[in-house]
N, C-alpha and C positions, 0 to 999 in steps of 0.2 A: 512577285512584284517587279514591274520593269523597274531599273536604276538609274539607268539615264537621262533624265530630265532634255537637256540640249542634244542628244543625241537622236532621243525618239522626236524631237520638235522638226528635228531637220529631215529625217526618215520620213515623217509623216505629212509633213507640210501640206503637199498636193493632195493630198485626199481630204482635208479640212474644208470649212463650210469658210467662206469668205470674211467674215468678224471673226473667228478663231483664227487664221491665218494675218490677220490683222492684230491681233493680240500674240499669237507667236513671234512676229516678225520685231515687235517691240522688245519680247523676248530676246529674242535672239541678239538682239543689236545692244539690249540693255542687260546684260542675266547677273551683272554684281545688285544691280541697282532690283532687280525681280526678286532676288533671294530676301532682302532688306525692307522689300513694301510689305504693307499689309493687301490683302485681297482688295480689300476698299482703295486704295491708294496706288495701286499698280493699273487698278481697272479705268482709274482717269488720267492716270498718266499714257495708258494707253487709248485713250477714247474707246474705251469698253466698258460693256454692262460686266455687274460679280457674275452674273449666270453664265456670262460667255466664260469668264476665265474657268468656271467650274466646268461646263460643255467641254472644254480644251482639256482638262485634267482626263477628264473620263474618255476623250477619244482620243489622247496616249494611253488608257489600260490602268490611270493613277485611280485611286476611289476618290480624290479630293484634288483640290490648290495646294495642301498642307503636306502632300505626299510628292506633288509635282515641285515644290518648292526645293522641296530634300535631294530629289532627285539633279534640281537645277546646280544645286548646291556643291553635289558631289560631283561635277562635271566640270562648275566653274576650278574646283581645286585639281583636280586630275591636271587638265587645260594649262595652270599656271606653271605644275612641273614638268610635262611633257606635250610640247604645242606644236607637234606633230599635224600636220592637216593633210587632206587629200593632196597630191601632187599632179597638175597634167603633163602630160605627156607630152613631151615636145617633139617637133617636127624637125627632122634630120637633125636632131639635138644631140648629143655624144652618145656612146654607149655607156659612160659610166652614171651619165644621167639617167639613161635608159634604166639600167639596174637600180639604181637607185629610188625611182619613182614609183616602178612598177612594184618592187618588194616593200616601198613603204604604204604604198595603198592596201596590198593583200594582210600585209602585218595591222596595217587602224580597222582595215573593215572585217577584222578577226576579233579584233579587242572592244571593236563597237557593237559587235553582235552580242556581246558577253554583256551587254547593257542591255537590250529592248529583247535578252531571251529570259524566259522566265522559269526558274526552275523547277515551280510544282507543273507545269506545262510541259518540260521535259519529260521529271518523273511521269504523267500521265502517260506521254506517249510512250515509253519506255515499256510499261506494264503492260497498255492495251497493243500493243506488236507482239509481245511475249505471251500473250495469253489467246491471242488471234488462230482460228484454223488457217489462214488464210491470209496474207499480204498481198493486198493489187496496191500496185504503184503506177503513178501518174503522174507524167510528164511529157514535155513537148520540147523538140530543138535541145537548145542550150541544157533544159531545166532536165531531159533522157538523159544527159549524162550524167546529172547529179543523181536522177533515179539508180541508173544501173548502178552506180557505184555502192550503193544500198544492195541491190539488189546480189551481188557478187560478193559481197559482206554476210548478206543475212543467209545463202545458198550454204556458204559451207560452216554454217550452226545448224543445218539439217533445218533450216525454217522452210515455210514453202512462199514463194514470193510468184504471181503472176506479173510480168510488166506490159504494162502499156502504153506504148510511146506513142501512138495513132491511135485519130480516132474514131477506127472500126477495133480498132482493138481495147480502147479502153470501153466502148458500148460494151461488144463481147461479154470483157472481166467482169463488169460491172454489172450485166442480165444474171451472173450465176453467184454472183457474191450473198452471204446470208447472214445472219446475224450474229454468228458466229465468226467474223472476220473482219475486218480493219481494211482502210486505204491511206496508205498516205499520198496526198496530191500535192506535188511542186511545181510552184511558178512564181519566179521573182517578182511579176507585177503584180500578179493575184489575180489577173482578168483573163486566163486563158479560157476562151469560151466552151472549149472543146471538153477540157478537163471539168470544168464547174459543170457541165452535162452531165458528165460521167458520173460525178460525185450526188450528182441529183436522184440517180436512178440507182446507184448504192446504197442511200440512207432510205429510196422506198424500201429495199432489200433485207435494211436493218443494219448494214456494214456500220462499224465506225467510221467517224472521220478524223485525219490528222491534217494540217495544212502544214505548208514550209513555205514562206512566201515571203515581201521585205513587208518591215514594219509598216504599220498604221493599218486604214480604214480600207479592205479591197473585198470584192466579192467570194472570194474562193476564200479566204478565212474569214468572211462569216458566217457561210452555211457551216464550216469545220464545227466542229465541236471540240479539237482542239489546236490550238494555235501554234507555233512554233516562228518565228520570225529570226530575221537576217540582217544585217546592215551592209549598206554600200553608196557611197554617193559618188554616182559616178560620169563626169561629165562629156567623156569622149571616148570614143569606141564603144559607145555603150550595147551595140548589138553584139558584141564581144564576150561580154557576161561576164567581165575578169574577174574585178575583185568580187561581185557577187556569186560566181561561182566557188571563188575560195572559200567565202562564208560557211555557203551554203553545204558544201564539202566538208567544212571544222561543224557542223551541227549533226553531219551522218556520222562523221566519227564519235561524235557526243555519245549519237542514239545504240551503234555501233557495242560501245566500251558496255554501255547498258544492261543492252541484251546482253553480253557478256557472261556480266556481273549476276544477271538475275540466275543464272544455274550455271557457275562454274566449270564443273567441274563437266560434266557432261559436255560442255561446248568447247572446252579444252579438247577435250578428246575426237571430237568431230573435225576441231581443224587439226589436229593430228593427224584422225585419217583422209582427210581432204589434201593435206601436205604430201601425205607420202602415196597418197595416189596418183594425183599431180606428178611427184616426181617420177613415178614407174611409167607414167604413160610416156614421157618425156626420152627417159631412158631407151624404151622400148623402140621409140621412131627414131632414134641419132644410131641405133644398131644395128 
């Protein structure tokens, strides 16, 4: 279950049908007063239908108002003790500001992630990589770097990960994938057209799907089958991918510890030998 009530509202916002973002924003502006209405009495104070408030539960991931309320609830209190927001980044503004803004964005959009991610959604993903012949990975620009860093992770567990960061090469991976293998495809917006192709001609294949993408409503988690989401709101330098990238970065390490976890002992040992091979080669070229 997501957790975050206010945090998935702001995540999600722009993907919302126009009366649900109208009933958010009431939200937003009012959430002591939303935790305290009934469904009937929140819906006219927001000049909304119950069906929209309900529509709005389900496209945060809630099954209800009753679930989204809880969620609001647990945010409105977080909020009162730690009221910490996004920071911008100012313009020839000092460098202690500098540090300051920048690590306080990557620190909330770590701790907001840990709200709109949902942990039977981890676990799934977690099993179906582990169980996979096969990992293709998919990503483009910013979202290849978060790929590789998976991919450089899952290599030396003796996994086999294909990547494809273009897209002739995500065609490629994705003409030979079978149903026995898994993709995970990343993209912060959810609309990489290129990837959503890719992953179209994988699931004729039979591949699983995994997404990583930011919260709410986007194309490429919902053909997934399963979701993984991110937090980040971020107003400036946003083709930068900061704080979304650090998210996105604390959810490979999530999936990362996982796989780990799922055969110990065996993977211990592969980064073993992946460590001490690494070091000989190393050795080998400084002599």
């Amino acid at each position: 279950m997501v957790k975050g009530g206010l945090i998935s509202i702001r995540e999600a916002f722009h993907s919302l049908t126009p009366m649900e973002q109208q009933a958010a924003r009431f939200i937003l502006d009012h959430p002591e007063l939303a935790v305290q209405c009934s469904i009937q009495k929140l819906a006219e104070q927001a000049a909304v239908s119950k069906a929209t408030l309900i529509r709005l539960s389900q496209s945060l991931k809630y099954k209800g108002f009753k679930e989204l309320k809880i969620g609001i609830a647990s945010d409105v209190a977080i909020e009162q003790k730690d009221p910490n927001v996004y920071q911008q980044f100012q313009v020839k503004g000092s460098t202690s500001d500098l540090l300051e803004s920048i690590s306080n964005n990557n620190i909330k959009s770590i701790k907001d992630t840990l709200s709109v991610l949902d942990a039977e959604a981890v676990e799934q993903a977690i099993n179906t990589l582990f169980s996979a012949r096969k990992i293709a990975l998919f990503g483009i620009e910013s979202s290849s770097v978060v790929a590789d860093d998976f991919r450089h992770k899952a290599v030396r567990l003796g996994l086999w990960c294909e990547p494809g960061y273009s897209e002739d090469a995500q065609t490629i991976i994705a003409a030979n994938l079978t149903a026995e293998d898994a993709v995970l495809a990343i993209s912060y917006t959810g609309q990489t057209q290129t990837v959503l192709e890719a992953m179209e001609l994988a699931r004729q294949n039979g591949a699983k799907l995994i997404s990583l993408t930011q919260f709410g409503v986007n194309p490429i988690a919902q053909f997934a089958e399963i979701n993984l989401f991110s937090s980040t709101v971020e107003k400036d330098f946003r083709n930068g991918a900061m704080a979304s990238r650090i998210a996105q970065l604390n959810v490979i390490d999530i999936l990362y510890v996982g796989l780990v976890d799922r055969n110990y002992d065996v993977h211990i040992e592969a980064l073993e030998r992946t460590k001490k091979a690494v070091h000989h080669a190393r050795t080998r070229k400084s002599n």
